[in-house]
N, C-alpha and C positions, 0 to 999 in steps of 0.2 A: 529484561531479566537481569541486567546488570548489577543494576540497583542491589540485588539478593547477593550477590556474589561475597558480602564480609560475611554473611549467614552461615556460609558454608564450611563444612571444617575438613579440618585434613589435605589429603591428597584432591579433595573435590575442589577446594577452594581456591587452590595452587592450575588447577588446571582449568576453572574455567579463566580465572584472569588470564594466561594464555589466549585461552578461545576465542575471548571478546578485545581482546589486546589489538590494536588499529593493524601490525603488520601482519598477524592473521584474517584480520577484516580483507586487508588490499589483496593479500593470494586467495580468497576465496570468491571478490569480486572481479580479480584478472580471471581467474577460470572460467569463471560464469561466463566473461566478454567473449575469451577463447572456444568456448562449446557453443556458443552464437554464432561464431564466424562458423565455425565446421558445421553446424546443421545449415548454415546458408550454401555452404558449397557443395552440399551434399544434395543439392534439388540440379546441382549441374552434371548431367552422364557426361561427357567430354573431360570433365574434373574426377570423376569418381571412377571411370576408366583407368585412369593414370596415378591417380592417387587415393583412389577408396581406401586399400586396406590400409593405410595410414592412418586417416582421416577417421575408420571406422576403429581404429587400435586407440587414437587418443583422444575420441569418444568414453570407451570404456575407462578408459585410464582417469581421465575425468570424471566421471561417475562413480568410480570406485573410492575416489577421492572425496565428492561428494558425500557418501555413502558413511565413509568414517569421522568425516567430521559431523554428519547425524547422528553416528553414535555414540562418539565422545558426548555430544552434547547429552541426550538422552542417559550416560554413565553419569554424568554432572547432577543434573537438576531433576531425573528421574520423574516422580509422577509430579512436579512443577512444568516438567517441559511440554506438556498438553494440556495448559493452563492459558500459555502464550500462543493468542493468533496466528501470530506469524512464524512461530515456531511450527507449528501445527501445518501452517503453508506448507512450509520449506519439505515436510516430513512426505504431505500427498505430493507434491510434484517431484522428489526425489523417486518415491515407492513408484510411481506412474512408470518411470523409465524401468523398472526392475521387473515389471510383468513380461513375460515373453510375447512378443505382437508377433504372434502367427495364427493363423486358423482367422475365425470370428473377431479376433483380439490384433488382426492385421491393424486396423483404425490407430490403436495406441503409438505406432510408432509413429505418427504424425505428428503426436501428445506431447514426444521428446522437448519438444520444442520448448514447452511449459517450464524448463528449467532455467529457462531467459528470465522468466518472472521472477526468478531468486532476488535479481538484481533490485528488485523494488523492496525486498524486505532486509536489502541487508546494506542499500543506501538510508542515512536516515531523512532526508529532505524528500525523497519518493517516497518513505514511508510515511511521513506527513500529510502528502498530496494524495495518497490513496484513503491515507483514514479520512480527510475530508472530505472525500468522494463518499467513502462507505456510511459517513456519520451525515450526508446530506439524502440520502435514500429515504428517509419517512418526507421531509419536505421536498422533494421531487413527485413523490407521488400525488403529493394535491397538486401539485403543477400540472403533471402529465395527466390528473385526472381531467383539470381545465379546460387543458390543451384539446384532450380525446371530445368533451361536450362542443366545444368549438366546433371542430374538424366535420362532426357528426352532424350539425347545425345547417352550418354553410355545405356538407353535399347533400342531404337530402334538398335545399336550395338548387341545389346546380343540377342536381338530375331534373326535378320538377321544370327547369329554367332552357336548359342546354341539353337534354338529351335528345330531343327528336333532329338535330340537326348537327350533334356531334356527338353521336353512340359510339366513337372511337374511345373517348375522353371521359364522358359524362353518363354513360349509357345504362347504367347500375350503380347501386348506391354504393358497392365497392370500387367500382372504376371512377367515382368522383372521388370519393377517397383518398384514394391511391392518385390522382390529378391534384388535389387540393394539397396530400402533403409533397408532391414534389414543388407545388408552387410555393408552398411554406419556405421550401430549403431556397426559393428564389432562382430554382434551375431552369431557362426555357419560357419562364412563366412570361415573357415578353409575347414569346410567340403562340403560345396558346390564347392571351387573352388577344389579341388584334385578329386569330383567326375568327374568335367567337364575335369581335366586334363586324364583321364584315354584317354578320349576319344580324346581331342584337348591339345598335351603336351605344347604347346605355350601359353594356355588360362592364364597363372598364370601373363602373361606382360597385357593382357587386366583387369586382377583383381588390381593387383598392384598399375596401374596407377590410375584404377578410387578410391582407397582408397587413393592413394597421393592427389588425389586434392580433391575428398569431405570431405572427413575425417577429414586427417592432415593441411588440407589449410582450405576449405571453413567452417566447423564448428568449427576451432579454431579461425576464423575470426569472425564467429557467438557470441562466445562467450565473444571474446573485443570488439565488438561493446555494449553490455552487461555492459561487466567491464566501459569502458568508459564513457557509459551515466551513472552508478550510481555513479562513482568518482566526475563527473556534477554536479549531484544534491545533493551530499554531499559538496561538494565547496558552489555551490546555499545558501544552509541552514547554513551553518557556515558564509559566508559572511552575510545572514540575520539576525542572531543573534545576530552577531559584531557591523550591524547595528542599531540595536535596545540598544545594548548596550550603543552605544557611544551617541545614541539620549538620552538616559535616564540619561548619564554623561552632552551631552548640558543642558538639563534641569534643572539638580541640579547647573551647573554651573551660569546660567540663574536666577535661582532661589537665589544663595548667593548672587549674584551682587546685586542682587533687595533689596535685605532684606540690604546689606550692605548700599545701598543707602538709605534707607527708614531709616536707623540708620543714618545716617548721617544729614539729614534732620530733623527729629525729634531733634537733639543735635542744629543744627544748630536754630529750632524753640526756644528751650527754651533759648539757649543766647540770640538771638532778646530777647526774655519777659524779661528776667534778664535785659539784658540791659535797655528796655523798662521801666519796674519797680523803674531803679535807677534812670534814668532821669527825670519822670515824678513829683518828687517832686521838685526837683528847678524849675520846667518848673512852679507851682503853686504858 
């Protein structure tokens, strides 16, 4: 929303440069760090005994703080400011802490915590690495849809294979499941398969393979689709920077023509009068 800020006129435009000015950025992101540390020491009764109502006084104090630079910001950019994502963020997990968590709505004060997350919308390289989280979601889902045909393959496999002799493990096609992706994750999976070999010495080609392809193939796949989209969005933001730059070069360039013109003009005015000046007495 930066970007908008020559847009704005008046007093709006004088106060979001403020807003977005780096040494408002740093006290907005110190606080956030600081309401981190106090909701972490606030899971300690021995700390909160001794020092709660501090801790619980500059909570608020920080929140309240929060609070008006949401609505400065919302004075500023008005119905633009639920335009922008992350603006929009910062708005729910501020309002979250403003509900009273009592009764039913006890759950919320847990929620507080969600104002940690500020720090991702108001660092810009986490805001980066989140958009290309967020901008890899439709190509994850063919991945994960992959992955699920897979998983779904190989335990109907393992039940049919291993359940009469390890219904601990294999014993339903959700507890092969549930076996198959801990072996995906590579956890244990040593000792699950040598127990099954005791019994079926061949089992260790049925382990093997399905760790070749979901493991080594399908979550390494997972994870460049990942790298991919946020190389994306990092190109994305450097190409829009560039842009902005090189607009802001048209401009100044724009802007010497003009004034070079307007000097040229104004020279070119006072020779007319000079001239004008000289001729007008023999003209009498």
């Amino acid at each position: 929303m930066g970007i908008e800020i020559d847009t704005l006129p008046g007093w709006r435009g004088t106060l979001a440069r403020h807003i977005e000015s780096m040494p408002s950025q740093a006290v907005v992101i110190t606080l956030i760090l600081i309401n981190a540390v106090i909701l972490g020491l606030e899971t300690s009764e021995a700390i909160m005994d001794r020092w709660g109502s501090v801790l619980v006084a500059s909570d608020r104090a920080i929140l309240a703080v929060f609070v008006v630079e949401i609505g400065l910001r919302l004075a500023v950019w008005r119905g633009r400011f639920f335009r922008d994502p992350w603006s929009v963020f910062d708005f729910i997990v501020v309002s979250i802490a403003l509900i009273p968590a009592t009764g039913p709505l006890a759950v919320l004060r847990a929620l507080r915590v969600l104002r940690v997350l500020r720090l991702i919308s108001m660092v810009p390289s986490m805001r980066r690495v989140a958009g290309g989280l967020l901008a890899a979601i439709p190509g994850l889902g063919s991945v994960i849809g992959i992955i699920s045909v897979i998983l779904y393959v190989f335990a109907v496999i393992a039940t049919k294979l291993f359940a009469e002799h390890f219904p601990q493990w294999f014993g339903t096609l959700g507890e092969s499941a549930y076996t198959l992706f801990q072996i995906m994750t590579l956890e244990g999976w040593g000792d699950i398969a040598r127990s099954v070999m005791e019994v079926y010495p061949i089992a260790w080609l049925f382990f093997v393979i399905f760790i070749l392809v979901s493991t080594f193939t399908m979550l390494n796949l997972f994870i460049a689709v990942v790298v991919t989209s946020m190389q994306s969005e990092n190109t994305r933001d450097i190409d829009a920077e560039r842009t902005d730059a090189l607009s802001g070069t048209e401009l100044r360039r724009e802007l010497a023509e003009m004034r070079t013109e307007m000097h040229a003009l104004r020279v070119s005015l006072q020779q007319n009068a000079s001239e004008f000046s000289r001729v007008e007495p023999g003209v009498s």
